[in-house]
C-alpha positions as CSV (number, residue, x, y, z in Angstrom):
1,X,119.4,141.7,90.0
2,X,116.5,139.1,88.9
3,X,113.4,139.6,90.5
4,X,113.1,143.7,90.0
5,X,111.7,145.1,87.2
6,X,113.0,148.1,85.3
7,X,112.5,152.0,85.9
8,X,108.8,152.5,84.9
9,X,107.6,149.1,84.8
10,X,105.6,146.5,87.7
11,X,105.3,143.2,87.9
12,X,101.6,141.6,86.8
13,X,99.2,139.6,88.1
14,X,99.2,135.7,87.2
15,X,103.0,135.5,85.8
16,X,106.0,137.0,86.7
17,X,105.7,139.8,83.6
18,X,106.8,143.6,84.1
19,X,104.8,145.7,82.1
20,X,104.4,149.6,82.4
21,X,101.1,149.9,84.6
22,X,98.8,152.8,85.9
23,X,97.2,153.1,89.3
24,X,93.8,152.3,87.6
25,X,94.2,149.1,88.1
26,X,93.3,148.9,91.6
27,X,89.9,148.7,90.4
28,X,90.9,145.0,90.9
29,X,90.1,145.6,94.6
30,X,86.2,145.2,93.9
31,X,86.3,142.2,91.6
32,X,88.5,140.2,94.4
33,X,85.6,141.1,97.5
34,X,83.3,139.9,94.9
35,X,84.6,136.8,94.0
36,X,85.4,136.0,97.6
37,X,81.4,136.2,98.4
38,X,80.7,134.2,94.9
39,X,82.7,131.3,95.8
40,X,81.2,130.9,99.4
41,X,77.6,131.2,97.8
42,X,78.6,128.9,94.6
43,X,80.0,126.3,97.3
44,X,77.0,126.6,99.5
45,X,74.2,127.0,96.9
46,X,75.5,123.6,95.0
47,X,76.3,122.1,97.7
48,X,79.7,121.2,96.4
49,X,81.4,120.5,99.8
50,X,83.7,118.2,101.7
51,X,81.0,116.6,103.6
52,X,79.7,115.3,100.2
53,X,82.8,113.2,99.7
54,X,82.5,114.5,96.1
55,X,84.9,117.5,96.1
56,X,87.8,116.2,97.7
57,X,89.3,114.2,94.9
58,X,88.9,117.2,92.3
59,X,90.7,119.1,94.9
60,X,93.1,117.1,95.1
61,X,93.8,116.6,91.4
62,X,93.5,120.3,90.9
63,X,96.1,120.5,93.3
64,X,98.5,118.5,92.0
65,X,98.2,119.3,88.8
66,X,99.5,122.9,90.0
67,X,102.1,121.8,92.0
68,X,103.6,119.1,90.2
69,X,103.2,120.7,86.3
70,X,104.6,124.6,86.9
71,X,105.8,124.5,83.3
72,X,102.9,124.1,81.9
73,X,101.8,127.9,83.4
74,X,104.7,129.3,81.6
75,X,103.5,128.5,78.5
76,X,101.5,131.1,76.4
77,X,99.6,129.2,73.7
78,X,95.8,130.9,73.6
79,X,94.8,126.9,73.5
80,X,96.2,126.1,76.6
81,X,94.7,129.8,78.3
82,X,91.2,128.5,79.8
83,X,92.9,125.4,81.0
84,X,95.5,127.1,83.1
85,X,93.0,129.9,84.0
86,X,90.4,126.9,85.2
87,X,93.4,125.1,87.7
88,X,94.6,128.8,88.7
89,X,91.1,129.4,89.7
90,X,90.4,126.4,91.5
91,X,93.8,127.3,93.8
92,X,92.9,130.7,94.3
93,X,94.9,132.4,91.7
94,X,94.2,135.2,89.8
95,X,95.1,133.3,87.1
96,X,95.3,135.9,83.7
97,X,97.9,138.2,83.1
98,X,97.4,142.1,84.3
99,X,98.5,145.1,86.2
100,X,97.7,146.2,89.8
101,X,99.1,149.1,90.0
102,X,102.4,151.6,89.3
103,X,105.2,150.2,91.6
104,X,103.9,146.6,92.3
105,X,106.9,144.5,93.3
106,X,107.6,140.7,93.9
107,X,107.9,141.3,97.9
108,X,104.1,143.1,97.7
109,X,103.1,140.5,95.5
110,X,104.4,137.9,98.6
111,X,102.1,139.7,101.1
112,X,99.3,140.2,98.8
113,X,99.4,135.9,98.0
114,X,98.2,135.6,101.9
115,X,95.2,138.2,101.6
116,X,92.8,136.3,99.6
117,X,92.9,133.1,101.9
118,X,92.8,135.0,105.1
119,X,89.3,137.7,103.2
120,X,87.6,134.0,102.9
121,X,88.5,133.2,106.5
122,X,87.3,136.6,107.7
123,X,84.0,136.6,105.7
124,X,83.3,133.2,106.9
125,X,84.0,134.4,110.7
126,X,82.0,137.5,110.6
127,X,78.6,135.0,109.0
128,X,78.9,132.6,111.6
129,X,79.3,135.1,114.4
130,X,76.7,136.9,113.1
131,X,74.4,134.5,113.0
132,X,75.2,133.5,116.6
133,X,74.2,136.9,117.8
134,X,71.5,137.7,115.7
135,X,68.1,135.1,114.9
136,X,67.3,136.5,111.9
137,X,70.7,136.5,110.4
138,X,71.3,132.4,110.9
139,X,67.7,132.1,109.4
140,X,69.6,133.5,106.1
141,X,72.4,131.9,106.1
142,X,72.8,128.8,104.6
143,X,72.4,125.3,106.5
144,X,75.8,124.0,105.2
145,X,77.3,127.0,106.5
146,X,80.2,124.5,108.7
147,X,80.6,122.7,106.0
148,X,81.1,125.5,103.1
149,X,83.8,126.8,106.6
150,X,86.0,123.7,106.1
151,X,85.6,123.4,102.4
152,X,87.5,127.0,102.5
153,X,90.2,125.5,104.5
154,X,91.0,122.8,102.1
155,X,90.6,124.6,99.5
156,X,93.0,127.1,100.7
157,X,95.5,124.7,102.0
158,X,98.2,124.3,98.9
159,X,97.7,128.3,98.7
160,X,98.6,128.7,101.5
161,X,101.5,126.4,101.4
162,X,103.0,127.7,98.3
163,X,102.3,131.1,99.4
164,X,104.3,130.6,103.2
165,X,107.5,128.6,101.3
166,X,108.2,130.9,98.8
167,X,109.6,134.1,101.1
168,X,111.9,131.2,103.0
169,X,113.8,130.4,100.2
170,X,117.3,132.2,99.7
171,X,120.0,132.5,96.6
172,X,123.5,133.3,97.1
173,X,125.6,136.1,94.7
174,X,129.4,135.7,94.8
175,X,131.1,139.3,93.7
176,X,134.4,139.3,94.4
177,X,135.2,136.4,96.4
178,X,132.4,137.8,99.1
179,X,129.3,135.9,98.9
180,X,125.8,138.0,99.9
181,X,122.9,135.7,101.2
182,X,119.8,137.2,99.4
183,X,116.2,136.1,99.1
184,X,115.6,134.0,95.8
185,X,112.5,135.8,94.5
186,X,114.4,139.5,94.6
187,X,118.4,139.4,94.8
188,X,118.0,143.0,95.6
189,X,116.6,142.0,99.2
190,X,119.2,140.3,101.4
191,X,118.0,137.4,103.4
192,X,117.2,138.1,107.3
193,X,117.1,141.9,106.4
194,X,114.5,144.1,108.2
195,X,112.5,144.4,105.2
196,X,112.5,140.5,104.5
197,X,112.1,139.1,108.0
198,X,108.7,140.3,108.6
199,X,107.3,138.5,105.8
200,X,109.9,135.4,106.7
201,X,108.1,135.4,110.5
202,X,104.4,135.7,109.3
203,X,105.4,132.5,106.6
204,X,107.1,130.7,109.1
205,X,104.4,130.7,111.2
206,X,101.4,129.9,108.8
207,X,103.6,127.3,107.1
208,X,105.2,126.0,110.8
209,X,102.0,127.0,113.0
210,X,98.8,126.0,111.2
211,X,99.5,124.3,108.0
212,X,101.9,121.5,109.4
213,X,99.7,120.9,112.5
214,X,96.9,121.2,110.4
215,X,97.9,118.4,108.3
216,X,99.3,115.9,111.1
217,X,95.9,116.4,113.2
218,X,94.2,115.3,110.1
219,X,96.0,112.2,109.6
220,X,96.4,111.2,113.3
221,X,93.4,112.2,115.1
222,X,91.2,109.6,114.1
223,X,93.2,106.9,115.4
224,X,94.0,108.7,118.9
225,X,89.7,109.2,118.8
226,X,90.1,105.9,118.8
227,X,92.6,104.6,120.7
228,X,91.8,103.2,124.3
229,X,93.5,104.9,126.7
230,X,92.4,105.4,130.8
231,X,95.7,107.6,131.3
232,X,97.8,105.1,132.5
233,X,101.1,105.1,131.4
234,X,102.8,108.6,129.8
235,X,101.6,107.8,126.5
236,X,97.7,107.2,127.6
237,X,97.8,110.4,129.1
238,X,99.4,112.1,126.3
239,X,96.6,110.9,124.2
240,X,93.8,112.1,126.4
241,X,94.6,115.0,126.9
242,X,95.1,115.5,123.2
243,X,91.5,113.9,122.5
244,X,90.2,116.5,125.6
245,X,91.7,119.6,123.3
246,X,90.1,118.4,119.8
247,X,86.7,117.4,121.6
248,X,86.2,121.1,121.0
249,X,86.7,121.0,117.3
250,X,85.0,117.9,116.3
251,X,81.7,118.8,114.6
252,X,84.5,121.1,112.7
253,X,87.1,117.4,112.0
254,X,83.6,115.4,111.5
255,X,83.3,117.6,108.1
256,X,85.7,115.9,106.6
257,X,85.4,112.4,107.9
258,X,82.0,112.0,107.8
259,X,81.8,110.5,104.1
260,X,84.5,107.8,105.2
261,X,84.5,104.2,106.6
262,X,85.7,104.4,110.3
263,X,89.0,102.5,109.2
264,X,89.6,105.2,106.1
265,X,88.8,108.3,108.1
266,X,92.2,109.1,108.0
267,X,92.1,109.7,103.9
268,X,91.8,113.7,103.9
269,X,94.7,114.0,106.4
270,X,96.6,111.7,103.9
271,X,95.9,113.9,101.1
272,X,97.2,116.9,102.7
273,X,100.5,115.2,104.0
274,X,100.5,113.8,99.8
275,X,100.7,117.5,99.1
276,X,103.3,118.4,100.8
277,X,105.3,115.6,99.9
278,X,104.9,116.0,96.1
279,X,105.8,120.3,97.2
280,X,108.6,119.5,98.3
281,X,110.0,117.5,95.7
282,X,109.0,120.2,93.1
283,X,110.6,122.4,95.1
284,X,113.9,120.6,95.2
285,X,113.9,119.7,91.4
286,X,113.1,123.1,91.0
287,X,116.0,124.5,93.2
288,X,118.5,122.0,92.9
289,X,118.3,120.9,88.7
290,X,117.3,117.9,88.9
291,X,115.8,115.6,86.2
292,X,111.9,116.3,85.4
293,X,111.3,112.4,85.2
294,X,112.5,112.1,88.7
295,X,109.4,114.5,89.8
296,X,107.0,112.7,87.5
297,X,108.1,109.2,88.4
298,X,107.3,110.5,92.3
299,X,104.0,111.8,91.6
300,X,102.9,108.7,89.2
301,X,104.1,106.5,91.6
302,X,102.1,108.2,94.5
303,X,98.8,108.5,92.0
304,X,99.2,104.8,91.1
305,X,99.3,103.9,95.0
306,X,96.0,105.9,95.7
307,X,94.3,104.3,92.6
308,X,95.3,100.8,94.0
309,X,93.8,101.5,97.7
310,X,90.8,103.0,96.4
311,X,90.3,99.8,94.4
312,X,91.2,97.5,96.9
313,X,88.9,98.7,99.2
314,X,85.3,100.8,100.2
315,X,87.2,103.8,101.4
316,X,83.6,105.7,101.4
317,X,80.0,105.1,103.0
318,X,78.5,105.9,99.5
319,X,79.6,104.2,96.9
320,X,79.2,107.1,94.4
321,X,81.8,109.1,96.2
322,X,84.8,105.8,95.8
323,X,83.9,106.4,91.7
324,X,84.2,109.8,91.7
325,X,87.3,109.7,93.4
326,X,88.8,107.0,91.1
327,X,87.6,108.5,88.0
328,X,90.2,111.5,89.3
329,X,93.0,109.4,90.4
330,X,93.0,107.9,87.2
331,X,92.7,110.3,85.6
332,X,95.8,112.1,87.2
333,X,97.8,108.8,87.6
334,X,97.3,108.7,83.1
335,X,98.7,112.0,82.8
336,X,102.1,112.1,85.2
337,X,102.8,108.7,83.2
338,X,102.2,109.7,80.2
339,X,103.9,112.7,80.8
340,X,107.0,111.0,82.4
341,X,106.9,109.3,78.8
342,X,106.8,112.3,77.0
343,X,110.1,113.6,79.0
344,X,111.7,110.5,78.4
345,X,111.2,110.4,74.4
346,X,112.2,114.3,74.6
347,X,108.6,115.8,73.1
348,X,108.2,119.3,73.4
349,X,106.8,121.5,76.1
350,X,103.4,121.6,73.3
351,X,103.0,118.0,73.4
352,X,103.0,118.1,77.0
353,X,100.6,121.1,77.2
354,X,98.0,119.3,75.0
355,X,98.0,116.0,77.3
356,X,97.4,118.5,80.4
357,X,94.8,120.0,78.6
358,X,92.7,116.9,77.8
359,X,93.3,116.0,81.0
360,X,91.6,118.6,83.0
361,X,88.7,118.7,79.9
362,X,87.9,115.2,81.0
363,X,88.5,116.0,85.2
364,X,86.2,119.4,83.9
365,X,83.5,117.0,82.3
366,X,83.5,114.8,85.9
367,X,82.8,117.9,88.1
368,X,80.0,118.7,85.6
369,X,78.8,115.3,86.3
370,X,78.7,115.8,89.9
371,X,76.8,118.8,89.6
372,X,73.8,117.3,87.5
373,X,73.6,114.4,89.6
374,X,73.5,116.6,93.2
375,X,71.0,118.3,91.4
376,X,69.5,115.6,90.0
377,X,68.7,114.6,93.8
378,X,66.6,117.4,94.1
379,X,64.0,116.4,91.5
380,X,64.3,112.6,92.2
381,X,61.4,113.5,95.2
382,X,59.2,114.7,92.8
383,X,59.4,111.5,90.5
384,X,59.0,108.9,93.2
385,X,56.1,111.0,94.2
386,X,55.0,110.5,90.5
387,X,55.2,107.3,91.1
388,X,53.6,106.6,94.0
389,X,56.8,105.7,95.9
390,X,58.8,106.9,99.4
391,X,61.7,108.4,98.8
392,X,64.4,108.2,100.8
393,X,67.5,110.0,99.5
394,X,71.1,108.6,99.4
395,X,72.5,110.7,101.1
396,X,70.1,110.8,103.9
397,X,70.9,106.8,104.0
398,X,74.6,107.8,104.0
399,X,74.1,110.2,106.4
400,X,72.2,107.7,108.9
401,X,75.1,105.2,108.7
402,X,77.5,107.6,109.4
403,X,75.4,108.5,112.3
404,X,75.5,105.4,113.7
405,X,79.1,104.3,113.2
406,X,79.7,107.8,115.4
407,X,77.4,106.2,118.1
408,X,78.9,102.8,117.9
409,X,82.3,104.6,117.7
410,X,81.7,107.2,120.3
411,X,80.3,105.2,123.0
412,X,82.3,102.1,122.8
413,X,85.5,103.1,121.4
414,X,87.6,101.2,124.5
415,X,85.5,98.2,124.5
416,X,85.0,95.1,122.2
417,X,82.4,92.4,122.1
418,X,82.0,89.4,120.9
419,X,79.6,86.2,120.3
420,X,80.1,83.1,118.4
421,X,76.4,82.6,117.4
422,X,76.2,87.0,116.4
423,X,77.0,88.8,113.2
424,X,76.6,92.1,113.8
425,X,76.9,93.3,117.7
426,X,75.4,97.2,118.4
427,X,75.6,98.9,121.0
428,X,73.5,101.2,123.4
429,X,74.2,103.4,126.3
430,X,71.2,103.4,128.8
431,X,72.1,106.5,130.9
432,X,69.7,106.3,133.5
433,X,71.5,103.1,134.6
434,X,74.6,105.2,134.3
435,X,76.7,102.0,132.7
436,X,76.5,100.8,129.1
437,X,74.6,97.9,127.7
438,X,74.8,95.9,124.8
439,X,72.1,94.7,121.9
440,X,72.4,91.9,120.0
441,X,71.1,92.1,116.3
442,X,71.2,88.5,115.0
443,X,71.7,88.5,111.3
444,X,68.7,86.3,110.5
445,X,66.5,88.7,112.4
446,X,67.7,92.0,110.5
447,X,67.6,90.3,107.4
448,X,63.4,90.3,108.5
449,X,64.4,94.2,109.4
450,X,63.5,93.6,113.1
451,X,65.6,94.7,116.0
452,X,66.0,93.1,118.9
453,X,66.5,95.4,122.0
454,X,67.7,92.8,124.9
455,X,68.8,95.8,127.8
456,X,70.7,94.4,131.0
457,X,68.7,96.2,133.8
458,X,69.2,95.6,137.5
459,X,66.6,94.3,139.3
460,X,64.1,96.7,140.2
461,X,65.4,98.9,137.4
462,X,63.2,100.3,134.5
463,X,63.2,99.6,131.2
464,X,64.4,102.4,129.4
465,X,61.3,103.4,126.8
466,X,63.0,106.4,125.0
């Protein structure tokens, strides 16, 4: 039946080829530890990570591009080879064509989708408790070391997803007016048999127990963080203790929000739930033989949506990161429409392949850009030294705002203030008066850069000097 390979031959690596393989592959083994340890020391030495704000829209387009354009994989032009290989990579696929070893199967090849993802997690866990435990091992390990952490979970997130839906899809075989249930991948393993329903538990649960939450905690979180609630009614209880349960993870959630405006903080949660959205309709054009130009209308019309919120407002605190993002989104909303026009004039899988491949050449060419300019950052201290100048760095000014929209938003979350005659209203919270106070910045005076501390102290109070 389809999925098996014939006596004598295995299924490969990067496509769903049986050749005739040796046990020599397994060599393999060391090339996969190793590029498990590069990418956490690529990600962490070039500081390409989600606190940035300047990895999450490659992601993203790399992403889609995988999910929404499967056809393009199946083609085997040597043109199109270092673009597929480059999009494969960047979703933590092996990506080329090759053996493993005598006997590999489609249900192994199932398990073995989970074990990259879940080596990253491990190799991460071990560092960080390490460094815990031992002084001179957090000395060695990178600063970023949170933020490379949560890049990995991103990054791993479609992977995963494709990864945990796969064994949960089923086929049906009629022989003789008796219909058999089987599992779509290998007709020769019937659905809820014992050798299928360990692998359908473990995906049920990553795809039902950490991917799904994971997503819906991304999206929702930032407006229960800010929602005032004193547990009053059913609901305001709900949402505290919710907030009580993700206090614990929130330098881990501030990774990803920290590039955003408090009102957009939302955006990588709405990413994720994009994802799965654009999946699932693959998955159901896939299954069900539907039109292509339905799937590309979907996905153009969901790239042309994010193009038109990113232009219609200042989604990050830097205004670097909202170009970045926008050179992506266009680039990716160009391609499903021109490629929704290919399908509709009936041009060939070729013509198709070619768009795909200048497209990811040009997303390949804005990733290189981000790379010179983060390193560009690090010699720009050197020249305003030159100079004569201080140097303060953008990000360390993107950096302070964030810090103190948290304090604004952290403190003061339930209360709002207001003054005719006031611009811009901060907040402080005195603590040894034990209640919160406010300070009024009049716009004329921080236009002169001078704030004006007015603290509301009790008589006989202190003035709090800190």
């Amino acid at each position: 039946l389809c999925g098996q390979c014939k006596p004598g031959y295995s299924i490969t690596l990067g496509s769903s080829k049986c050749l005739q393989c040796s046990n020599n592959y397994l060599a393999l083994l060391i090339l996969f530890v190793a590029a498990g340890i590069l990418l956490i020391a690529f990600l962490s030495i070039l500081n390409v990570t989600v606190n940035t704000g300047r990895i999450n829209a490659m992601l993203f387009y790399a992403n889609i591009i995988k999910l929404a354009n499967y056809e393009f994989f199946r083609l085997r032009e040597p043109s199109f080879l270092i673009f597929q290989i480059l999009i494969n990579w960047i979703n933590l696929d092996f990506g080329i064509t090759s053996c493993f070893y005598n006997g590999f199967d489609y249900y192994t090849k199932s398990w073995l989708n989970f074990i990259f993802p879940l080596y990253l997690f491990v190799l991460l866990g071990i560092a960080i408790f390490a460094a815990n435990k031992s002084t001179k091992v957090s000395k060695n390990l990178p600063i970023n070391m949170l933020s490379v952490s949560t890049t990995i979970v991103l990054i791993s997130f479609t992977k995963l997803l494709r990864a945990s839906t796969l064994p949960l899809t089923y086929g049906v075989v009629k022989t003789d007016n008796t219909a058999h249930v089987v599992w779509l991948f290998d007709g020769n393993i019937a659905y809820f048999s014992s050798k299928h329903i360990p692998l359908l538990i473990f995906s049920a649960f990553v795809l039902i127990g950490l991917l799904l939450p994971f997503a819906i905690i991304m999206v929702s979180y930032p407006f229960l963080w800010s929602f005032a609630a004193h547990e009053g009614t059913c609901f305001e209880k709900f949402v505290c203790f919710f907030r009580r349960r993700l206090f614990k993870f929130k330098p881990f959630l501030e990774t990803y929000d920290g590039p955003f405006l408090p009102k957009y903080r939302y955006w990588t949660g709405l990413l994720l739930i994009l994802r799965l959205v654009v999946y699932f309709i693959v998955a159901n054009v896939y299954t069900s033989g539907s039109n292509e130009w339905f799937k590309s209308s979907a996905v153009s019309a969901i790239c042309i949506t994010l193009v038109g919120i990113v232009l219609g407002g200042k989604i990050y605190l830097c205004d670097v990161n909202r170009r970045v993002e926008l050179l992506y989104l266009l680039n990716l909303s160009i391609l499903e429409f021109l490629l929704l026009f290919l399908q509709l004039s009936g041009q060939s899988n070729e013509a198709q392949g070619i768009t795909i491949s200048i497209s990811i050449s040009l997303a390949f060419f804005t990733f290189l850009g981000v790379i010179i300019y983060e390193k560009y950052q690090n010699f720009e201290p050197i020249i305003y030294r030159l100079r004569g100048k201080e140097y303060v760095s953008r990000q360390t000014k993107c950096q302070t705002k964030a810090y103190n929209r948290d304090r604004e938003s952290d403190a003061f979350h339930s209360q709002k203030y207001s003054k005719e005659d006031t611009n811009i209203t901060e907040f402080l919270e005195v603590l040894d008066t034990g209640r919160h106070t406010s300070v009024v910045i009049n716009e004329e005076n921080r236009k002169q850069g001078e704030l004006i501390q007015h603290l509301l102290l009790r008589p006989g109070d202190k003035p709090n000097t800190t």
